[in-house]
C-alpha positions in Angstrom: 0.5 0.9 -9.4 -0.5 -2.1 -11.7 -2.4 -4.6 -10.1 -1.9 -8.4 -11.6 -4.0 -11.2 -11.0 -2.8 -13.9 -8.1 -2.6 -17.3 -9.7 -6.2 -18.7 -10.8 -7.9 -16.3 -7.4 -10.2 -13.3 -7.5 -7.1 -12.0 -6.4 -5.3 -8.7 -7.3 -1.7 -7.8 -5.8 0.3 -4.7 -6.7 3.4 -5.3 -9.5 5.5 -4.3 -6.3 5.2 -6.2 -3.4 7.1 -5.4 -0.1 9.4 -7.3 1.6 10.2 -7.6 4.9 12.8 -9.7 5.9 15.2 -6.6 7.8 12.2 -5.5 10.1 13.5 -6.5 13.7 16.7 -7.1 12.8 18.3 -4.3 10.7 15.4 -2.1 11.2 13.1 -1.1 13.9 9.4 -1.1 14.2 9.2 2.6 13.8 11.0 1.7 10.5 9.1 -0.5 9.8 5.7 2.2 9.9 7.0 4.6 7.8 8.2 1.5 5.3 4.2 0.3 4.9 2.8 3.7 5.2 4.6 4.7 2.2 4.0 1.3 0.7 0.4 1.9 0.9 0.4 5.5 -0.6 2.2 4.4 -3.1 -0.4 1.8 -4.1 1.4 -1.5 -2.9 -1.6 -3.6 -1.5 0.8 -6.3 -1.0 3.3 -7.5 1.6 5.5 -10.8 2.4 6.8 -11.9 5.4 7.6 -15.2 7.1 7.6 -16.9 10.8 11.4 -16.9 10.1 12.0 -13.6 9.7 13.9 -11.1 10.4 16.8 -12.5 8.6 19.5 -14.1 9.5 17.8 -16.5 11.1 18.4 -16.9 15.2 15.8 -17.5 18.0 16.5 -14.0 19.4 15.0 -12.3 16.2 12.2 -15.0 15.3 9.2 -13.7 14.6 10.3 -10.2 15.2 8.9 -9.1 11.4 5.5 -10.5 11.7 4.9 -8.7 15.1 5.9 -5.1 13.8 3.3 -5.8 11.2 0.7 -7.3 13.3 1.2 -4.0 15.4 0.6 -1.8 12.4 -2.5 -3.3 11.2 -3.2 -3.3 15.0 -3.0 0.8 14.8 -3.8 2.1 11.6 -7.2 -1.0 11.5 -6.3 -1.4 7.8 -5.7 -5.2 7.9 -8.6 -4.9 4.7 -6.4 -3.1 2.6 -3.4 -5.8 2.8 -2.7 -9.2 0.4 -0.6 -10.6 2.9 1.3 -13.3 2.3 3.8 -14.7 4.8 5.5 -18.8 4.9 5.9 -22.0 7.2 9.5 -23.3 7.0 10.7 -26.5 5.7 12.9 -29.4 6.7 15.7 -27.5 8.9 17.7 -27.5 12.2 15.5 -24.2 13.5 14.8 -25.9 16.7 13.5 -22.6 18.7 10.4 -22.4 16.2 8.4 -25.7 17.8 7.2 -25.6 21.1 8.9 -29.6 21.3 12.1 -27.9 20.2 12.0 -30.3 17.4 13.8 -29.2 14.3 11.4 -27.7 11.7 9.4 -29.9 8.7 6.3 -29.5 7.1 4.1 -32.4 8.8 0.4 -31.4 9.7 0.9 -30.3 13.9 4.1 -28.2 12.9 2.3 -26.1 10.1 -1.1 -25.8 12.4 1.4 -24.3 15.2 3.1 -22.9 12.4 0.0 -21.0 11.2 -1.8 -20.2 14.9 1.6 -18.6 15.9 1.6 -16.4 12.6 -1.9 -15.1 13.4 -1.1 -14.1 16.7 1.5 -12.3 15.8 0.0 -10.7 12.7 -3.0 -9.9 14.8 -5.3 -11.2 12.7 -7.6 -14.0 11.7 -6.7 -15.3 8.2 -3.8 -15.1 6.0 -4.0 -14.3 2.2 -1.2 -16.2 0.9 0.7 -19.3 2.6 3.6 -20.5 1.3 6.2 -23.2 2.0 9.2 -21.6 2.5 11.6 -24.3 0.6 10.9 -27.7 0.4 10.5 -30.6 2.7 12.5 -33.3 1.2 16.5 -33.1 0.8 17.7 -29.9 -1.6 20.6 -27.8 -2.5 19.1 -24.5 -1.6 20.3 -20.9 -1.3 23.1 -20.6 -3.3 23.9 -24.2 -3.6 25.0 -25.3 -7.3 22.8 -25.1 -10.1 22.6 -28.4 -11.0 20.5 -30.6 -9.1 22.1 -33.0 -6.3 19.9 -36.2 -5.6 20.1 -36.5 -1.7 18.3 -39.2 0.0 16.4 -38.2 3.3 13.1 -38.0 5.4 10.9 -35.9 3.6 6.8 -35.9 4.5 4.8 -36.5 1.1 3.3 -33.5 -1.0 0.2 -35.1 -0.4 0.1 -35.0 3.1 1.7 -31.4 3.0 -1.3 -30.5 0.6 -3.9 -32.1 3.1 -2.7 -29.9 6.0 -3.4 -27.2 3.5 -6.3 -28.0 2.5 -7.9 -28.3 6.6 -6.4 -24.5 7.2 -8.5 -23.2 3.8 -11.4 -25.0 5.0 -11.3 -23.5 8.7 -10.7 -20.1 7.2 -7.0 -19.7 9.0 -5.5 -19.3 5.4 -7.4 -18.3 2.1 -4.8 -19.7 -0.9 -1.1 -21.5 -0.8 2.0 -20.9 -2.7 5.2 -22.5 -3.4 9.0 -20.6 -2.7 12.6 -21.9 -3.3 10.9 -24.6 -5.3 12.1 -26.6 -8.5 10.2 -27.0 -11.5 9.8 -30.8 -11.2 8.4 -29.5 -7.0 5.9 -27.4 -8.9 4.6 -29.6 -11.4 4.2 -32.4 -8.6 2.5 -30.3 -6.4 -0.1 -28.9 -9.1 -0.2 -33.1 -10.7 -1.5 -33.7 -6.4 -3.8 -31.4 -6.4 -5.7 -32.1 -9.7 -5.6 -35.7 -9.0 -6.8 -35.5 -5.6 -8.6 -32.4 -5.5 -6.7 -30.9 -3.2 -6.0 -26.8 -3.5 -3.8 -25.5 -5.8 -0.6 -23.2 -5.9 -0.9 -20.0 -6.7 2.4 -18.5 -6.8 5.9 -19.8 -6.6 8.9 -17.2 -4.7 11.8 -17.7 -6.3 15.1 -15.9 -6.7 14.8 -14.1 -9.9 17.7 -11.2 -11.0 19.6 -10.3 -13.7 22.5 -12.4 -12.6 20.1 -15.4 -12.2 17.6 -16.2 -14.6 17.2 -19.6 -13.8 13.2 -19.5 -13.4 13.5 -18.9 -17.1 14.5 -22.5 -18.0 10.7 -24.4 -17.1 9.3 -22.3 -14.5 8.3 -19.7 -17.0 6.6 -22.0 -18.7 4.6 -22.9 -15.4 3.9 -19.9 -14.9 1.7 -19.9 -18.1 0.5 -22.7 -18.6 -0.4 -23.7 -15.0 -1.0 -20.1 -13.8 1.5 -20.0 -10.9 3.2 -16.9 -11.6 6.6 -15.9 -9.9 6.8 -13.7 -7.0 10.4 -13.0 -7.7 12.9 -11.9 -4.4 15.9 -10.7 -4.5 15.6 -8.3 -7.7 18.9 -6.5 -6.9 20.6 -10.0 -5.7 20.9 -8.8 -2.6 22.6 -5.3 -3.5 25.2 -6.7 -5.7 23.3 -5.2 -8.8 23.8 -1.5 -6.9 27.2 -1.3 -8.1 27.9 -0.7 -4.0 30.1 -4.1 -3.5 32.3 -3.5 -6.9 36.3 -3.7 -6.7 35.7 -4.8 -3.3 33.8 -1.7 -1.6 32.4 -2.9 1.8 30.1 -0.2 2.4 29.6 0.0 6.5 26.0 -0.8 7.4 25.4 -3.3 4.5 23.9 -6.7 4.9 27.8 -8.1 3.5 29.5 -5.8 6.3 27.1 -7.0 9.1 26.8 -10.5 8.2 29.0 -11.5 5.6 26.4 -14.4 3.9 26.1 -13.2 0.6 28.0 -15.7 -1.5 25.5 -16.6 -3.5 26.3 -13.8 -6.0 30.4 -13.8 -5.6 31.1 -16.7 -8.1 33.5 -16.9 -10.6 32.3 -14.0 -13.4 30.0 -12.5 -11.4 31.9 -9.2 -11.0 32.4 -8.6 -14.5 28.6 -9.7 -15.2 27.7 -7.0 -12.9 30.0 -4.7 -14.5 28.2 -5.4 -17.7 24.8 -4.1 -16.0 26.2 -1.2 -14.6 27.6 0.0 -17.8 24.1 -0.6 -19.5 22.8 1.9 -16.7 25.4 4.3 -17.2 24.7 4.4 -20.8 21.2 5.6 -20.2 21.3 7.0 -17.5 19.0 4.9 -15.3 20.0 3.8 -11.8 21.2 0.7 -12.0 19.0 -0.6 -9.3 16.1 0.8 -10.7 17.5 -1.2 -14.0 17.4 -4.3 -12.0 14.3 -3.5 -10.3 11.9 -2.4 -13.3 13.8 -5.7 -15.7 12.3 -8.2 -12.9 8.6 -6.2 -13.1 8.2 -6.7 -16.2 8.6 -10.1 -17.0 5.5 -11.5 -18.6 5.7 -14.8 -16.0 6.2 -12.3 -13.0 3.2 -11.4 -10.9 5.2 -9.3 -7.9 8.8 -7.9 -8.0 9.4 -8.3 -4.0 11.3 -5.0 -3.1 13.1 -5.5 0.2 15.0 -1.3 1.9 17.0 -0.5 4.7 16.2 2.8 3.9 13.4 4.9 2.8 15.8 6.0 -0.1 16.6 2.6 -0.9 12.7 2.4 -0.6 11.5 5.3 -2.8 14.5 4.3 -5.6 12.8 0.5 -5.7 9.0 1.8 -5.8 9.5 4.5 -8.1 11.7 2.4 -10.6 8.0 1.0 -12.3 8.6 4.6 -14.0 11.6 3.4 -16.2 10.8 2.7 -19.9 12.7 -0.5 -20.6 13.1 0.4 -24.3 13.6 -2.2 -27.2 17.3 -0.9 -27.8 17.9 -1.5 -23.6 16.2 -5.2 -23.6 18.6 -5.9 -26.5 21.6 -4.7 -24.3 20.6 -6.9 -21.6 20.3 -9.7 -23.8 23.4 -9.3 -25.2 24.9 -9.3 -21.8 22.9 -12.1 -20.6 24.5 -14.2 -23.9 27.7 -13.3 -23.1 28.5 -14.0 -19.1 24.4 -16.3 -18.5 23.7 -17.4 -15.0 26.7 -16.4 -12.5 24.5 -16.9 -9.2 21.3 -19.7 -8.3 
């Protein structure tokens, strides 16, 4: 497994990094095991969670993920052999995270409980990688349109968000910080803050990144470069669509869309035939198309960690094991030609 360097850090995390999200929702702690004990074997050194998690989002579930972790490291005493990176949320109306029952935002006391609950739960002392899991101030997030809404609203200033920050690096809670769901203007202002006021940097932005939205193409790339905040992209098979299982209208019974029915993000208008267009490309050489999806998002020069997210240890296994696909000139060409033709159908 290729190891890539973690922003401007010592840092090295696997090309593949696993997700989480399902663990304590859709999948069970036992799951969970076998999921990170194949991870490991396989040579991923590098998992993401979230105090949110498992997703949807509801106070039953929250925090469900980060305990079946904290319980593995807890049995197999490998916490050493883990990047692990999990997030604080932003401004929202998750009242059951805060012991106050106040609604969620990233002011200094929430992201210290924020980080001291994490811990206990991970069952351990420091945390590689924290990130903020959208932004404070007003945004269109998740789906939302693609062109930016101004929205007026409380928001706590990225310089008081990065001095929180910095106390939890200097009492050794967390070791680096990243950005996810952010915009490009978000990242730029938070990496302008902390030259300016030497404040510590971000190393990473988590961003939705697919075939059916390339969006981090238009200035994050660039970012990513020049700044060294690489992409840790989620969502590689936009949440399944890219499978090929949801086509002409197939509901497949166990699926995220059957259970929850909060995928819209990737049903606009064109999005069917742009996923038509990828599945066809697979056909034609005989790739899966998910391993299509997954092994396009790996190896994307701005990408340092494709975020893999199973159900199953098939679904697993498919999504580790698609770094084996040779993305040849005359496939990349393919996909560019479909990209020209039907662009950006989701954000």
């Amino acid at each position: 497994m290729e190891k890539r360097k973690l922003g401007t850090t010592d840092i090295e995390v696997s090309s593949i990094c696993l997700g989480t999200m399902t663990w304590g929702q859709q999948n069970t702690k036992d799951e969970g095991f076998e999921q990170m004990d194949y991870a490991l074997d396989m040579g991923i050194n590098f998992f993401d969670t979230a105090e949110m998690y498992a997703v949807p989002p509801k106070k039953e579930t929250q925090g469900s993920t980060e305990k079946i972790i904290g319980n593995w490291f807890n049995e197999r005493k490998n916490r050493d052999q883990v990047i692990l990176a999990t997030k604080v949320c932003g401004r929202a109306p998750f009242t059951w995270l805060r012991d106050d029952e106040t609604p969620t935002e990233q002011t200094k006391k929430q992201m210290f409980e924020a980080v001291d609950k994490s811990l206990e739960r991970l069952q351990t002392d420091y945390i590689d990688l924290y990130q903020l899991h959208w932004p404070d101030r007003p945004m269109s997030l998740f789906g939302g349109s693609i062109n930016y809404q101004h929205v007026e609203g409380d928001t706590n200033s990225i310089e008081s968000i990065l001095d929180a920050l910095s106390e939890l690096i200097k009492i050794g809670k967390i070791r680096n910080i990243g950005l996810s769901n952010e915009t490009p203007w978000g990242t730029m202002e938070f990496i302008h803050q902390s030259k300016n006021k030497n404040l510590p940097k971000m190393q990473s932005i988590q961003n939705a990144y697919n075939l059916l939205n390339r969006i981090f193409e238009f200035g994050g790339s660039e970012i990513a470069f020049r700044e060294s905040v690489g992409l840790l992209a989620y969502s590689p098979l936009a949440q399944g669509y890219l499978t090929g299982k949801y086509q002409n209208g197939n509901l497949p019974k166990g699926s995220r869309k059957e259970l929850f029915d909060r995928l819209q993000r990737y049903e606009g208008v064109g999005s069917e035939e742009a996923i038509e267009s990828y599945l066809n490309i697979a056909k034609k050489y005989n790739i899966d198309p998910s391993q299509l999806a997954n092994q396009f998002v790996t190896t994307r020069p701005f990408v340092t960690s494709n975020i893999i997210g199973a159900t199953s240890m098939e679904q697993l296994k498919l999504a580790v094991t698609s770094i084996e696909v040779n993305l040849t000139e005359e496939i990349e060409n393919d996909i560019e030609k479909a990209f020209q033709m039907h662009g950006n159908v989701a954000s």
